[in-house]
C-alpha positions as CSV (number, residue, x, y, z in Angstrom):
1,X,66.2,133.2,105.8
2,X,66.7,133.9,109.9
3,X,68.8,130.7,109.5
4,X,70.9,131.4,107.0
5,X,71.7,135.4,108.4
6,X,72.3,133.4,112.0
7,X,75.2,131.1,110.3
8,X,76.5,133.9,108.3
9,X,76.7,136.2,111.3
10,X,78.8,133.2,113.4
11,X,81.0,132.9,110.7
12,X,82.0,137.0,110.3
13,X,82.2,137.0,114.0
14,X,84.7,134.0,113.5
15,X,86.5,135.5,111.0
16,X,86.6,138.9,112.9
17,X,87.4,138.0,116.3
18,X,91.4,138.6,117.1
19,X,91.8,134.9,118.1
20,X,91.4,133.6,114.7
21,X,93.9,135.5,113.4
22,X,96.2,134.3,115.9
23,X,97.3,131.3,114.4
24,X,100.7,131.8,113.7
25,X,102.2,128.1,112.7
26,X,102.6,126.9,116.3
27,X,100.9,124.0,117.0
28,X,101.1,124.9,120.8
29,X,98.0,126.5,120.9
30,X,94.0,126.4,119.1
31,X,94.0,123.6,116.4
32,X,90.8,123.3,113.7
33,X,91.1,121.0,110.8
34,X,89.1,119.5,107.9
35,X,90.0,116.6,105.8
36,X,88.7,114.9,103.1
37,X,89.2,111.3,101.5
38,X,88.5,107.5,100.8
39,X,87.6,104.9,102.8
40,X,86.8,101.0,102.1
41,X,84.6,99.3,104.8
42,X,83.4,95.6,105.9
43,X,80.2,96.0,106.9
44,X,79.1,93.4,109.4
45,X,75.2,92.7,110.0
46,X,75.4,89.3,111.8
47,X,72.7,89.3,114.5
48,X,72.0,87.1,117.7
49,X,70.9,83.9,116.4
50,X,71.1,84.7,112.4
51,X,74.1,83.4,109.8
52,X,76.9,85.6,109.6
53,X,75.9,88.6,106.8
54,X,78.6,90.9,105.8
55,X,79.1,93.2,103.0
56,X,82.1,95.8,101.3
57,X,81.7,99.3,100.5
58,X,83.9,102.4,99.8
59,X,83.3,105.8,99.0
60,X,84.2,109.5,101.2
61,X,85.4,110.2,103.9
62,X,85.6,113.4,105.9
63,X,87.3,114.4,109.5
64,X,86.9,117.5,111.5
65,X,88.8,118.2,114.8
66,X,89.0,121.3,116.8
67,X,91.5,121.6,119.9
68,X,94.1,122.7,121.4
69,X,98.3,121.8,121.3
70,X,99.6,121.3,124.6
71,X,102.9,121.5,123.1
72,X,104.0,121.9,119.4
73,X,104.2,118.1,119.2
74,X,101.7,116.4,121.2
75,X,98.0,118.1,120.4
76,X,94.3,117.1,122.1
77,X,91.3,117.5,120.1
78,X,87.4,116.6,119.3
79,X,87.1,114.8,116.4
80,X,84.5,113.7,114.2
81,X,85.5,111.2,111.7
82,X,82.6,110.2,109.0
83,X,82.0,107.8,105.7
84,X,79.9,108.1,103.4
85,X,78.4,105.1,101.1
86,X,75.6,103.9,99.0
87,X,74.1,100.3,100.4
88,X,70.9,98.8,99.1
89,X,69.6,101.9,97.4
90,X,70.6,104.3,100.4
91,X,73.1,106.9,101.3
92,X,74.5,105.8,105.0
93,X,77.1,107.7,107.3
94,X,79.0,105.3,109.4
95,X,81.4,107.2,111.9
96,X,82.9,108.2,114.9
97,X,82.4,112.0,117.2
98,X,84.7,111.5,120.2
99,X,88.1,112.9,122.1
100,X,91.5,112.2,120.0
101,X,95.3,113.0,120.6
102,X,98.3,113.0,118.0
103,X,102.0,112.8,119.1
104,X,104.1,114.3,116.1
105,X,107.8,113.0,116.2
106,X,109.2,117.0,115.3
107,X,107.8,120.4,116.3
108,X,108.1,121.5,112.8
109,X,106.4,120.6,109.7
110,X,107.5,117.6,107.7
111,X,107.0,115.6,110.4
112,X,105.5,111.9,110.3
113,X,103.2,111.8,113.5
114,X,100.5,109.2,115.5
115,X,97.1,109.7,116.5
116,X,94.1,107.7,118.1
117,X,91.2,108.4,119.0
118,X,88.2,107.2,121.2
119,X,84.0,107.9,121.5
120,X,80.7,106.6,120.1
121,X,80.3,105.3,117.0
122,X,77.1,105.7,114.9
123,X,75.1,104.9,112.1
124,X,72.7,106.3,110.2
125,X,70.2,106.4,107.0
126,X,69.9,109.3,104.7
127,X,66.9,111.5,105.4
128,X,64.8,110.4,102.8
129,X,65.1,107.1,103.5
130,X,61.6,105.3,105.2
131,X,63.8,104.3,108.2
132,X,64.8,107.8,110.3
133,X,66.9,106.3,113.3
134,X,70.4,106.1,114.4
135,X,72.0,103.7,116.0
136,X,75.2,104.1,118.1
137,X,77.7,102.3,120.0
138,X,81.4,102.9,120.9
139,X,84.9,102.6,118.6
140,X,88.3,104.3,118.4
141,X,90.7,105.3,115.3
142,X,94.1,104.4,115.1
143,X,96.4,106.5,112.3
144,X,99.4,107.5,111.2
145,X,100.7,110.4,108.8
146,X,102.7,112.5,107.4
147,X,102.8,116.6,107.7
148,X,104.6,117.1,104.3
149,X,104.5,120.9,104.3
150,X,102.4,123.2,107.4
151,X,99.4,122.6,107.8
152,X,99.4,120.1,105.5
153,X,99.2,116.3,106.2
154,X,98.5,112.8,104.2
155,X,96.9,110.2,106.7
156,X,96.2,106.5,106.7
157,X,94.0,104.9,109.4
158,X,91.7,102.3,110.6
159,X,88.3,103.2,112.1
160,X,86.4,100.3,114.0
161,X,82.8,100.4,115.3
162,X,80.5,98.2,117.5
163,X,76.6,99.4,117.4
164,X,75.3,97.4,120.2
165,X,71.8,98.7,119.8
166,X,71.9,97.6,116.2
167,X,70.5,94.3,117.1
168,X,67.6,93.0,115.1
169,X,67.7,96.1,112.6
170,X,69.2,97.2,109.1
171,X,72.3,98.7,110.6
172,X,75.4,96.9,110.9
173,X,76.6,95.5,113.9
174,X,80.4,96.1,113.5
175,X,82.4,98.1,110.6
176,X,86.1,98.0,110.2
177,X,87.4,101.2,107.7
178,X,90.6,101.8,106.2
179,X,90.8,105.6,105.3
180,X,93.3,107.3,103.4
181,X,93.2,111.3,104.2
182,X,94.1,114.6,103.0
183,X,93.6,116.8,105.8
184,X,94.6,120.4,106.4
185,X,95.0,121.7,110.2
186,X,95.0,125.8,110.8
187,X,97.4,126.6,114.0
């Protein structure tokens, strides 16, 4: 119950505070977006010394970034990008929390734009599963996409992942991810 008043609290001081109401359809200043999607992902779980393993799965995606527009086309950001999927009776997240950019080709909405990003990558088994570890590594995303209407943007990218520690374990080794996003940005 402390939990729960503790979030609620952030979130009315959030919506309260003079700064959130401040976004006023400039992307030359605080960015937050969420988006949601699809993603289809090779799965590779060749280890030292074993046959090459691989496998195929789809299923959501989600993205959040939080940052700041150094000018109303070129924006910096956190980012978290995650999938979601069923493998071998699990739920795994396969993803990537790191620093991203995006370059947008007009100030102004309906604007096709470019973004990459760059951190460590990780995997991970749902909670109920009997094994409770992570494993991480390093990747980058590479997208493109379109802001058909403010705030509003369709995205296509590839996410690529290298869990070096995954050596001699369940995870995969490397994952390459095609996403297809609907994302909504509030500046």
């Amino acid at each position: 119950m402390c939990r729960q008043l503790q979030i609620a609290s952030l979130i009315l001081l959030f919506l309260g505070s003079a700064s959130a109401q401040a976004f006023d359809n400039q992307r030359q200043a605080f960015i937050a977006g969420l988006g949601i999607g699809y993603h289809g992902t090779d799965l590779d779980f060749s280890h030292a010394g074993s046959a090459t393993e691989t496998d195929n799965v789809a299923g959501i995606a989600t993205s959040v970034r939080l940052g700041f527009g150094l000018s109303n086309q070129f924006t910096l950001y956190y980012l978290s990008e995650g999938n979601w999927f069923n493998h071998d009776g699990g739920t795994w997240s396969l993803g990537l929390n790191g620093i991203g950019a995006a370059y947008y080709f007009s100030p102004r909405a309906r604007s096709a734009y470019l973004h990459y990003g760059y951190g460590y990558s990780y995997s991970s088994l749902s909670r109920e599963s009997s094994t409770n570890s992570s494993k991480f590594g390093n990747g980058y995303i590479l997208g493109a996409g379109y802001e058909f209407m403010p705030h509003v943007n369709l995205e296509a990218s590839y996410l690529r992942t290298n869990l070096a520690n995954a050596i001699d374990s369940p995870y995969p080794v490397r994952s390459a991810n095609w996403r297809l996003m609907l994302n909504y940005l509030f500046y």
